[in-house]
CHARMM-style PDB file with segment names, atoms N, HN, CA, C and O in Angstrom:
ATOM      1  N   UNK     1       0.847  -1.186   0.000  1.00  0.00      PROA
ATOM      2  CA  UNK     1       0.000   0.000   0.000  1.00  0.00      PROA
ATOM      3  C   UNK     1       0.887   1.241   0.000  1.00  0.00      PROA
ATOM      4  O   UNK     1       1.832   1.312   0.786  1.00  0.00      PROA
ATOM      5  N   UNK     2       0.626   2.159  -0.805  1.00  0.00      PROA
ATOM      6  HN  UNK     2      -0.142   2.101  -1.443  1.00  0.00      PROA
ATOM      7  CA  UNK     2       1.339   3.512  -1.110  1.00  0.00      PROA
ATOM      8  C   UNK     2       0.482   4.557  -0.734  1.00  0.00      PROA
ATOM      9  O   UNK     2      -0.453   4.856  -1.477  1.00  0.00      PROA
ATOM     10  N   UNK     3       0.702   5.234   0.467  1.00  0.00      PROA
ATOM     11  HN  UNK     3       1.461   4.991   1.070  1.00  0.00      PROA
ATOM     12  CA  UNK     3       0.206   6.494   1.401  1.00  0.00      PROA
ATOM     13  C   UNK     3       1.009   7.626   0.864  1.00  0.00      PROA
ATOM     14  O   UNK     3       2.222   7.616   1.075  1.00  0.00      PROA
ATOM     15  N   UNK     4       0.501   8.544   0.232  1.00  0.00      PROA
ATOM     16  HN  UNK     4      -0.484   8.553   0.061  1.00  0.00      PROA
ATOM     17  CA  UNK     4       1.101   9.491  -0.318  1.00  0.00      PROA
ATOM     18  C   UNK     4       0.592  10.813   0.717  1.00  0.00      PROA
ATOM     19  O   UNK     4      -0.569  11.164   0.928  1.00  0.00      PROA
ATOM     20  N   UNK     5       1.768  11.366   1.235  1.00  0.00      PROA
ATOM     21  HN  UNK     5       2.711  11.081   1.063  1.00  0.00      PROA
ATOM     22  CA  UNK     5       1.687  12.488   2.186  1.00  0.00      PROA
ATOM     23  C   UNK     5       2.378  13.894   1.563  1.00  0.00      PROA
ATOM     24  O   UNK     5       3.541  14.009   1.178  1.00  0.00      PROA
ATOM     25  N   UNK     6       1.428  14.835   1.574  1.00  0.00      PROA
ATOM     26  HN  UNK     6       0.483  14.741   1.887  1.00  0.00      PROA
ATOM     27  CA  UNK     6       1.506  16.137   1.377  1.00  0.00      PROA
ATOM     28  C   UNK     6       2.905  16.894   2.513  1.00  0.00      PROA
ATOM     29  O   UNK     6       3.141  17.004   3.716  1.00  0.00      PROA
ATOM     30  N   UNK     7       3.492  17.245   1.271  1.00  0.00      PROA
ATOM     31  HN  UNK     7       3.300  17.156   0.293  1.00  0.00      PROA
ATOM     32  CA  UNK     7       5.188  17.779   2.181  1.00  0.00      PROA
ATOM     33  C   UNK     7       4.583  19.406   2.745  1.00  0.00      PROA
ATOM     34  O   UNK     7       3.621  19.999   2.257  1.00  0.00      PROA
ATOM     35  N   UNK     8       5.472  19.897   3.918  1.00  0.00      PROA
ATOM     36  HN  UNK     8       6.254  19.415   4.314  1.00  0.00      PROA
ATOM     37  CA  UNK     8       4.973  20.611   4.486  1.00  0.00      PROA
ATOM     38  C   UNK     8       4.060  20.948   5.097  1.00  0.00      PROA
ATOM     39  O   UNK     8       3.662  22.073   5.400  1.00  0.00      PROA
ATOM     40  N   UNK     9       3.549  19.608   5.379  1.00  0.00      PROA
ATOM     41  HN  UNK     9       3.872  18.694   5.133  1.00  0.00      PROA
ATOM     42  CA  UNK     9       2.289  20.184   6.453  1.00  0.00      PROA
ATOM     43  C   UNK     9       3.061  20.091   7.950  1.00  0.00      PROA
ATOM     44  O   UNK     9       3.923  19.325   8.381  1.00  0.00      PROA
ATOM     45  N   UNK    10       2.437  21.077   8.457  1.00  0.00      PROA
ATOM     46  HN  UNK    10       1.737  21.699   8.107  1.00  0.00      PROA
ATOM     47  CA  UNK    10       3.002  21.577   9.560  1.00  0.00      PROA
ATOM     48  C   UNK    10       2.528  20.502  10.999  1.00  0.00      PROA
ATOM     49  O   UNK    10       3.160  20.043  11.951  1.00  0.00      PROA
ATOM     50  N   UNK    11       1.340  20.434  10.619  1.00  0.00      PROA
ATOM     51  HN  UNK    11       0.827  20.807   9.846  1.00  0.00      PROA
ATOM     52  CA  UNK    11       0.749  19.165  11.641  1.00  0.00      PROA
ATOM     53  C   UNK    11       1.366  17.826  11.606  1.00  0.00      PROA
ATOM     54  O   UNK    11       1.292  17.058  12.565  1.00  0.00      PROA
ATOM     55  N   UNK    12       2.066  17.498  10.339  1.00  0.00      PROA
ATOM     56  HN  UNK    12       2.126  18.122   9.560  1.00  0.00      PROA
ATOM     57  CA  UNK    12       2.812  16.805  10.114  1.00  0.00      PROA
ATOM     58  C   UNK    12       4.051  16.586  11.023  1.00  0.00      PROA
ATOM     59  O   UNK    12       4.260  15.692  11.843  1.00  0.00      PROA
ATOM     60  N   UNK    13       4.559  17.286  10.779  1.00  0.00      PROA
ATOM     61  HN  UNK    13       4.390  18.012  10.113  1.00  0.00      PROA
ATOM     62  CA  UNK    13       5.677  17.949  11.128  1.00  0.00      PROA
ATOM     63  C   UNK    13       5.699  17.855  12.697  1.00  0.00      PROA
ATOM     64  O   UNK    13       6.609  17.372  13.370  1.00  0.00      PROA
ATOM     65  N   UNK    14       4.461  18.436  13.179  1.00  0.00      PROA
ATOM     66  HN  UNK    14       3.721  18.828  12.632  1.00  0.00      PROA
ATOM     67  CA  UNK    14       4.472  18.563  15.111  1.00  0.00      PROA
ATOM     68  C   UNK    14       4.430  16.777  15.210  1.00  0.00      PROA
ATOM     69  O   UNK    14       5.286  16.078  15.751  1.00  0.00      PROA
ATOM     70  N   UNK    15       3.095  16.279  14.475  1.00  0.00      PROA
ATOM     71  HN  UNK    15       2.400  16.848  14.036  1.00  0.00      PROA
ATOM     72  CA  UNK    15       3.107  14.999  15.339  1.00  0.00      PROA
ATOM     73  C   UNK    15       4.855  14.202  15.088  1.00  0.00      PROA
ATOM     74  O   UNK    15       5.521  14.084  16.116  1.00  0.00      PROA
ATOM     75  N   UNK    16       5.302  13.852  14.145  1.00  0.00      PROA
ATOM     76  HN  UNK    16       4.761  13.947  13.309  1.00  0.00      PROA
ATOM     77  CA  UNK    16       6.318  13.518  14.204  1.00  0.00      PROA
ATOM     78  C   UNK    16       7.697  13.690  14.933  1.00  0.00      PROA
ATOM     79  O   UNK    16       8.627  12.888  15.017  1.00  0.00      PROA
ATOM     80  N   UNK    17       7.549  15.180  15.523  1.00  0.00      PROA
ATOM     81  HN  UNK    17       6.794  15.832  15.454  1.00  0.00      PROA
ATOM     82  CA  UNK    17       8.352  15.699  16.549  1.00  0.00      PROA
ATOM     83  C   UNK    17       7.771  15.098  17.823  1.00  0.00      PROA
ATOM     84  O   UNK    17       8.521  14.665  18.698  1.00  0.00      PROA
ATOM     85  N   UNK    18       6.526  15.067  17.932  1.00  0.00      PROA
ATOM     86  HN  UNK    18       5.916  15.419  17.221  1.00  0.00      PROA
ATOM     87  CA  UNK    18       6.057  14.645  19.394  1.00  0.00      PROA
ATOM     88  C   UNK    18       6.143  12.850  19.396  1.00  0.00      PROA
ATOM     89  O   UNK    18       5.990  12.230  20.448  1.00  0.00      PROA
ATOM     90  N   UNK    19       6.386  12.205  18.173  1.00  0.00      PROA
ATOM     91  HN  UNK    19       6.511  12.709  17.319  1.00  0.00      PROA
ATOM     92  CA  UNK    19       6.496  11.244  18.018  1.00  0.00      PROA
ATOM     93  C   UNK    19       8.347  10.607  18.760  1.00  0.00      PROA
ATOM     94  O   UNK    19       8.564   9.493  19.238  1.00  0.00      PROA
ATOM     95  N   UNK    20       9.260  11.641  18.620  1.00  0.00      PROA
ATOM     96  HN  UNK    20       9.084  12.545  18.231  1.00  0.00      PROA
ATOM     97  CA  UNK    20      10.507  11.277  18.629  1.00  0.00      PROA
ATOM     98  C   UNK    20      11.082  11.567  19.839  1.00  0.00      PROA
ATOM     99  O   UNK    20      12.282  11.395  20.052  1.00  0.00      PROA
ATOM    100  N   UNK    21       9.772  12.292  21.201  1.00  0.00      PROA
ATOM    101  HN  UNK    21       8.797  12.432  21.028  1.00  0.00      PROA
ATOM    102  CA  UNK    21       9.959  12.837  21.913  1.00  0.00      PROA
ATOM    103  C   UNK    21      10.778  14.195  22.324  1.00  0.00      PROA
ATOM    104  O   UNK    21      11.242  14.616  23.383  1.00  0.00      PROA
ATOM    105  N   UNK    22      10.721  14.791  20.653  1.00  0.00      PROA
ATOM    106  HN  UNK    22      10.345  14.448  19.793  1.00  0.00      PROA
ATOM    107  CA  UNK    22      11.343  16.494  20.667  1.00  0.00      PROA
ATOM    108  C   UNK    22       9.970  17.275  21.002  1.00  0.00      PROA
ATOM    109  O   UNK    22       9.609  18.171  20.239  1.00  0.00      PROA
ATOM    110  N   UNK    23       9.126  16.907  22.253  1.00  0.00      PROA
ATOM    111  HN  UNK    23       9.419  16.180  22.873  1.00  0.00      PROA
ATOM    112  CA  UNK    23       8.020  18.067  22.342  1.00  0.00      PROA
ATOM    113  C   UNK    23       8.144  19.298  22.150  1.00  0.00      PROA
ATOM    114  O   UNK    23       7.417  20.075  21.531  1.00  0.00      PROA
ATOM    115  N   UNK    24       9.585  19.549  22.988  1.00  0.00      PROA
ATOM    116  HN  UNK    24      10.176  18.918  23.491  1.00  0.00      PROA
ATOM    117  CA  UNK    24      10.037  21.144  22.774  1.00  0.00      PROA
ATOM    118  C   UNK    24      10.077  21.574  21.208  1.00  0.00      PROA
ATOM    119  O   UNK    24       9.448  22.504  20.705  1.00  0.00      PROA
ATOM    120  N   UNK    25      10.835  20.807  20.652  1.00  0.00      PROA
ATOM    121  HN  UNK    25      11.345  20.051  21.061  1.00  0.00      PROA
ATOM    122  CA  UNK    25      10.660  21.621  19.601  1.00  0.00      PROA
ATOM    123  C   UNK    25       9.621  21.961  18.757  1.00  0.00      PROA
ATOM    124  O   UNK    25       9.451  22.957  18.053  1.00  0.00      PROA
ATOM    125  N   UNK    26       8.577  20.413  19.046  1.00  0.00      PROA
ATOM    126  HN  UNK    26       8.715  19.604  19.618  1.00  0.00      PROA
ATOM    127  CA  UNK    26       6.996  20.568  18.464  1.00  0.00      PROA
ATOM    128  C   UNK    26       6.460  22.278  18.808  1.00  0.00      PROA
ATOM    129  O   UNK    26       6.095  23.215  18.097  1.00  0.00      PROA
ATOM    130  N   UNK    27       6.641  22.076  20.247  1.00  0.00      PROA
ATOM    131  HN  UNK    27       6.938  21.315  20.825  1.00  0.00      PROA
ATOM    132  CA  UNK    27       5.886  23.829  20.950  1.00  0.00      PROA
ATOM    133  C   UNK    27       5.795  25.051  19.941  1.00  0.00      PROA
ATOM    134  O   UNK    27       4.996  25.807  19.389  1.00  0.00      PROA
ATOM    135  N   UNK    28       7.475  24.668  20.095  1.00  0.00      PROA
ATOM    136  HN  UNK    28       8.125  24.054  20.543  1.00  0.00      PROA
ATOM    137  CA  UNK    28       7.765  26.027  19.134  1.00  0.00      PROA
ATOM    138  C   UNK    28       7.711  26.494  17.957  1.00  0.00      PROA
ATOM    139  O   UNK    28       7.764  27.689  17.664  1.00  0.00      PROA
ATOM    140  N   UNK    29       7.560  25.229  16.930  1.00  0.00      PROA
ATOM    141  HN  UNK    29       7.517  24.259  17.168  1.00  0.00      PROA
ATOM    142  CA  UNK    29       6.983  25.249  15.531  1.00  0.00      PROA
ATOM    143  C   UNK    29       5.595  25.826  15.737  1.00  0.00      PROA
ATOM    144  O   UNK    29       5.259  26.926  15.297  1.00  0.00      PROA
ATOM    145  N   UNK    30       4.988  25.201  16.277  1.00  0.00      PROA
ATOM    146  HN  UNK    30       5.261  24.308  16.635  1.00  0.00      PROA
ATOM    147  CA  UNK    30       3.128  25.159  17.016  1.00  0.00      PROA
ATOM    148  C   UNK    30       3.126  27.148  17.257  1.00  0.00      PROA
ATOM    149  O   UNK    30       2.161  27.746  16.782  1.00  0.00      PROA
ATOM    150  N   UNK    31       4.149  27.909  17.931  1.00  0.00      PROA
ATOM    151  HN  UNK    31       4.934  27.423  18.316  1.00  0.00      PROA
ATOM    152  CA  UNK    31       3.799  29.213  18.393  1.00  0.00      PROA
ATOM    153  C   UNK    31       4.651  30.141  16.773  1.00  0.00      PROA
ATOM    154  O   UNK    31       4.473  31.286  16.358  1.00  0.00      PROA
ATOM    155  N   UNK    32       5.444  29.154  16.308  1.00  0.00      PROA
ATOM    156  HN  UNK    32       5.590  28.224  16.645  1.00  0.00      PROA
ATOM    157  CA  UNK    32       5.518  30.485  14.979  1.00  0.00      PROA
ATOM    158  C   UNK    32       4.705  30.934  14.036  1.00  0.00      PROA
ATOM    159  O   UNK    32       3.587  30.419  14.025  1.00  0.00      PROA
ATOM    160  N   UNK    33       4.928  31.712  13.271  1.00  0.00      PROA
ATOM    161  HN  UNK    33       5.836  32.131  13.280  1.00  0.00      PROA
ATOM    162  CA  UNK    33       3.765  31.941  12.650  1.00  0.00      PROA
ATOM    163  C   UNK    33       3.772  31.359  10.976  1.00  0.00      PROA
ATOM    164  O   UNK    33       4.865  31.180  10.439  1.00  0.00      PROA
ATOM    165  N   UNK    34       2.866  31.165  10.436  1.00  0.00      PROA
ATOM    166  HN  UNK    34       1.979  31.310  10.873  1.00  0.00      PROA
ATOM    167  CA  UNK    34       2.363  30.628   9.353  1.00  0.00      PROA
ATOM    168  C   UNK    34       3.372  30.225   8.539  1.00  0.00      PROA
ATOM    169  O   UNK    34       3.820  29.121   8.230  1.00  0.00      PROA
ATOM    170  N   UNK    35       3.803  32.048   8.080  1.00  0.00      PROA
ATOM    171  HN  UNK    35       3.439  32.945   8.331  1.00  0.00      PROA
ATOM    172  CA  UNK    35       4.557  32.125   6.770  1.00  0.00      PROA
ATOM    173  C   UNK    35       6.295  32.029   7.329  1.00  0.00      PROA
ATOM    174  O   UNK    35       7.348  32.051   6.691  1.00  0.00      PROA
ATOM    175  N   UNK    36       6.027  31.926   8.680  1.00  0.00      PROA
ATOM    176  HN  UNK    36       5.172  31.908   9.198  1.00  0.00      PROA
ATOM    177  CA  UNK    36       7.730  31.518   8.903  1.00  0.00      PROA
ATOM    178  C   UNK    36       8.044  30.170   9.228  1.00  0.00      PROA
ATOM    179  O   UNK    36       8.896  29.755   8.443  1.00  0.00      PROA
ATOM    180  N   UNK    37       7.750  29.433   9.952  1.00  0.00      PROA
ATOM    181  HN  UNK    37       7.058  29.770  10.590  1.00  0.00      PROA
ATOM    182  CA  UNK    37       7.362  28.136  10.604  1.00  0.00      PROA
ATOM    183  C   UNK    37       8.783  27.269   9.762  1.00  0.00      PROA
ATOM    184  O   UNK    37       9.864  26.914  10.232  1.00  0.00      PROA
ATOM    185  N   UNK    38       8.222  27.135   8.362  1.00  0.00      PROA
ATOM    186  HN  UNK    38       7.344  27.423   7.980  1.00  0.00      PROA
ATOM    187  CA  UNK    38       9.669  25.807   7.662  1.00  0.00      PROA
ATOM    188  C   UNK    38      10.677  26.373   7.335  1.00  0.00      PROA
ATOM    189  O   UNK    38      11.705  25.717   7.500  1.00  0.00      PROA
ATOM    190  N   UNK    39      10.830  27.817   6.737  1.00  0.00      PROA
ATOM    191  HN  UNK    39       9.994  28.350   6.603  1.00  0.00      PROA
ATOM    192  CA  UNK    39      12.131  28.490   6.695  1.00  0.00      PROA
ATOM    193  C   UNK    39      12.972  28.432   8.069  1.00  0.00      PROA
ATOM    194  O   UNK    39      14.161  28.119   8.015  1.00  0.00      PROA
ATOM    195  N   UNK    40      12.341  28.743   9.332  1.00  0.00      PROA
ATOM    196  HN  UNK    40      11.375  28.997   9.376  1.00  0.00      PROA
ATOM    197  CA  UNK    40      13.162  28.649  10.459  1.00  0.00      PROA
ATOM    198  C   UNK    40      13.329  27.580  11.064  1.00  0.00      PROA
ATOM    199  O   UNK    40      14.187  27.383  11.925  1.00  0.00      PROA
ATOM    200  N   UNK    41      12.236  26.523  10.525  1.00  0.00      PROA
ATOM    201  HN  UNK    41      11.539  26.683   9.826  1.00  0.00      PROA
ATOM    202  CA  UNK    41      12.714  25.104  10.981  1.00  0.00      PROA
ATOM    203  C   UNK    41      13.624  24.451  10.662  1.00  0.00      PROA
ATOM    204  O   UNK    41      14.256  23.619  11.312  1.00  0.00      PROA
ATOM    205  N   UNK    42      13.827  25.070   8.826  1.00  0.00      PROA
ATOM    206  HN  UNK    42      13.313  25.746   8.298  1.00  0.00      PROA
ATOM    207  CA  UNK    42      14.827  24.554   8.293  1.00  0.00      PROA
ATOM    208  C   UNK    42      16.298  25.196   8.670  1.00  0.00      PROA
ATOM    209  O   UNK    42      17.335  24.533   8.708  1.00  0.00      PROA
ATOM    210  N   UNK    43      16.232  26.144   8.854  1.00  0.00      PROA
ATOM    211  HN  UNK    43      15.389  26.682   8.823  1.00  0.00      PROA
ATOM    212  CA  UNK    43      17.424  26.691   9.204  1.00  0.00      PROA
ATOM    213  C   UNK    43      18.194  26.228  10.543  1.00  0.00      PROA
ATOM    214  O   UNK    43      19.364  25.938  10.791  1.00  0.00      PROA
ATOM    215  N   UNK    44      17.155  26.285  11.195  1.00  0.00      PROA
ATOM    216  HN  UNK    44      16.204  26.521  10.994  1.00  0.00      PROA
ATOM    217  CA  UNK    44      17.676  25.396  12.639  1.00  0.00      PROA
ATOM    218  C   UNK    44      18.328  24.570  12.951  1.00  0.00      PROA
ATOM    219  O   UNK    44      19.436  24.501  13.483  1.00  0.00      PROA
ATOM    220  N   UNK    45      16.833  23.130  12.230  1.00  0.00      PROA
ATOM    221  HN  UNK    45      15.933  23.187  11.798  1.00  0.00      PROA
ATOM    222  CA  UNK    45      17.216  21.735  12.614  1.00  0.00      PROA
ATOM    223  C   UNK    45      17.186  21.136  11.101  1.00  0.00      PROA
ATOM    224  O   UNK    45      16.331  20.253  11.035  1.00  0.00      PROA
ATOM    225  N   UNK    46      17.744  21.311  10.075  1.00  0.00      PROA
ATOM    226  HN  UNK    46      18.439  22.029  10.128  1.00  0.00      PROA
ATOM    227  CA  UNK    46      17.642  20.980   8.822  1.00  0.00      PROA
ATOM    228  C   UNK    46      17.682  19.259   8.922  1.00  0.00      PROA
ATOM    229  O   UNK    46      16.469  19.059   8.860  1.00  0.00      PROA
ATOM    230  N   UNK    47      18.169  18.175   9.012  1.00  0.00      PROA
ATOM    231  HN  UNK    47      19.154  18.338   9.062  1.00  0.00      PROA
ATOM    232  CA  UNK    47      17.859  16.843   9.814  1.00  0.00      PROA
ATOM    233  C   UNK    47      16.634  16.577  10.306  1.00  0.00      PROA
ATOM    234  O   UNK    47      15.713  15.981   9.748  1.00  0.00      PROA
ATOM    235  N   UNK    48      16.674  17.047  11.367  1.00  0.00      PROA
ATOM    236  HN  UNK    48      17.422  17.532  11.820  1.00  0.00      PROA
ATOM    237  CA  UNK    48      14.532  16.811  11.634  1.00  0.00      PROA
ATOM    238  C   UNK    48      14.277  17.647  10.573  1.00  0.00      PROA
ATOM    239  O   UNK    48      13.832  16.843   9.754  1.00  0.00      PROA
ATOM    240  N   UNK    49      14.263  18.584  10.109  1.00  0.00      PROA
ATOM    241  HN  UNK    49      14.624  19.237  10.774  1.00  0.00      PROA
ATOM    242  CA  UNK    49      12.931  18.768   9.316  1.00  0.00      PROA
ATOM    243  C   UNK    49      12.958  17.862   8.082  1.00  0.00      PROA
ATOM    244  O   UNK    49      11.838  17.513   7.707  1.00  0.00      PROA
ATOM    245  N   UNK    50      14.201  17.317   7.229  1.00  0.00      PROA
ATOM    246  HN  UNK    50      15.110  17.601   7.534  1.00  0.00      PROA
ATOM    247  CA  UNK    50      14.126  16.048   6.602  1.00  0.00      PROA
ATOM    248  C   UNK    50      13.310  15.434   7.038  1.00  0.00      PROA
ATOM    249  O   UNK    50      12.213  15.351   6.486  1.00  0.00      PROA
ATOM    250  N   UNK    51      13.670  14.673   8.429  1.00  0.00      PROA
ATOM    251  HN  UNK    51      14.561  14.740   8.878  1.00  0.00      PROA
ATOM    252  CA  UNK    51      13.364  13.623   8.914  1.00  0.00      PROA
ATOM    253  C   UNK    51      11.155  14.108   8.832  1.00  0.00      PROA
ATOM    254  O   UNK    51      10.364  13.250   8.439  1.00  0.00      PROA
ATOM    255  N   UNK    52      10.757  15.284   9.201  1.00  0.00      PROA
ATOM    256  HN  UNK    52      11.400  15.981   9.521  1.00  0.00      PROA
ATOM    257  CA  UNK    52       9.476  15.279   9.116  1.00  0.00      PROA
ATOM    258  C   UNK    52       8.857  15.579   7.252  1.00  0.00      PROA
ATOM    259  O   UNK    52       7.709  16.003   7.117  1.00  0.00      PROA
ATOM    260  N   UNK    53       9.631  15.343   6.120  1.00  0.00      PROA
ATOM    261  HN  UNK    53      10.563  14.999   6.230  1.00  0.00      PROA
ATOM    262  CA  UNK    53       9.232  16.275   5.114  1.00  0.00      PROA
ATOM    263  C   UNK    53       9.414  17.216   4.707  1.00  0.00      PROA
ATOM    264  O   UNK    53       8.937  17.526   3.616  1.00  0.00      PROA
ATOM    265  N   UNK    54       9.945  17.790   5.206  1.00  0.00      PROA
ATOM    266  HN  UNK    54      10.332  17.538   6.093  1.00  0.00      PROA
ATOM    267  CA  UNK    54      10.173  19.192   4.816  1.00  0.00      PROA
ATOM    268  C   UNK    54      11.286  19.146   4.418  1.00  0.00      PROA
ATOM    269  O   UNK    54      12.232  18.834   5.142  1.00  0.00      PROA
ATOM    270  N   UNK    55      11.428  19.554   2.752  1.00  0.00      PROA
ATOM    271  HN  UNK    55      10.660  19.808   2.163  1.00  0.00      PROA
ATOM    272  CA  UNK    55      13.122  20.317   2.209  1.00  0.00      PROA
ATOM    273  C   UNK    55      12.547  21.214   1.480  1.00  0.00      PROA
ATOM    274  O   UNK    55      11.355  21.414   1.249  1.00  0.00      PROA
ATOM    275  N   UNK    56      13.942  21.992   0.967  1.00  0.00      PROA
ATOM    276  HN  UNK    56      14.910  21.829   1.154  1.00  0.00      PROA
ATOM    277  CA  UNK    56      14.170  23.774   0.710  1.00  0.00      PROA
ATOM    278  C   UNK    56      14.210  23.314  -0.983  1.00  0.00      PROA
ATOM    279  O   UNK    56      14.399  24.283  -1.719  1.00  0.00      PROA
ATOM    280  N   UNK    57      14.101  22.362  -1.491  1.00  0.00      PROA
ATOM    281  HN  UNK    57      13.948  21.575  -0.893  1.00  0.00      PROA
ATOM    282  CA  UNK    57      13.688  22.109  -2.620  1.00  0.00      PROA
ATOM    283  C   UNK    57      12.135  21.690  -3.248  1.00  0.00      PROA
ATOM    284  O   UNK    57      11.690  20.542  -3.230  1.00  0.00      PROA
ATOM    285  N   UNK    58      11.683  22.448  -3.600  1.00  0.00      PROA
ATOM    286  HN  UNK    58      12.045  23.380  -3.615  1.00  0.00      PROA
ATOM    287  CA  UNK    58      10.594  22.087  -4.030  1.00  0.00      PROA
ATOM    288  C   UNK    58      10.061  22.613  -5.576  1.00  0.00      PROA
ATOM    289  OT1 UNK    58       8.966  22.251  -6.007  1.00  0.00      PROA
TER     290      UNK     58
END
């Protein structure tokens, strides 16, 4: 079976952090705002945000 998941979703993104036990960092994705959220995620933790979907190529 092939589950095809939409990159950048942000909910994505939290549960999988809360999945790996990085709550903290879930929080803080959760309090940025919209249009900043994957640019600063990526800049951060570029690895987790792989690891959740998210790359700077699209």
């Amino acid at each position: 079976m092939l589950v095809l998941m939409e990159k950048k979703d942000r909910a994505h993104a939290i549960a999988v952090l809360d999945q790996m036990g990085l709550n903290q960092i879930a929080d803080w994705i959760k309090a940025l705002p919209d249009h900043k959220w994957e640019r600063m995620f990526l800049s951060r933790w570029p690895t987790l945000a792989k690891k959740c979907g998210i790359s700077e190529t699209e």
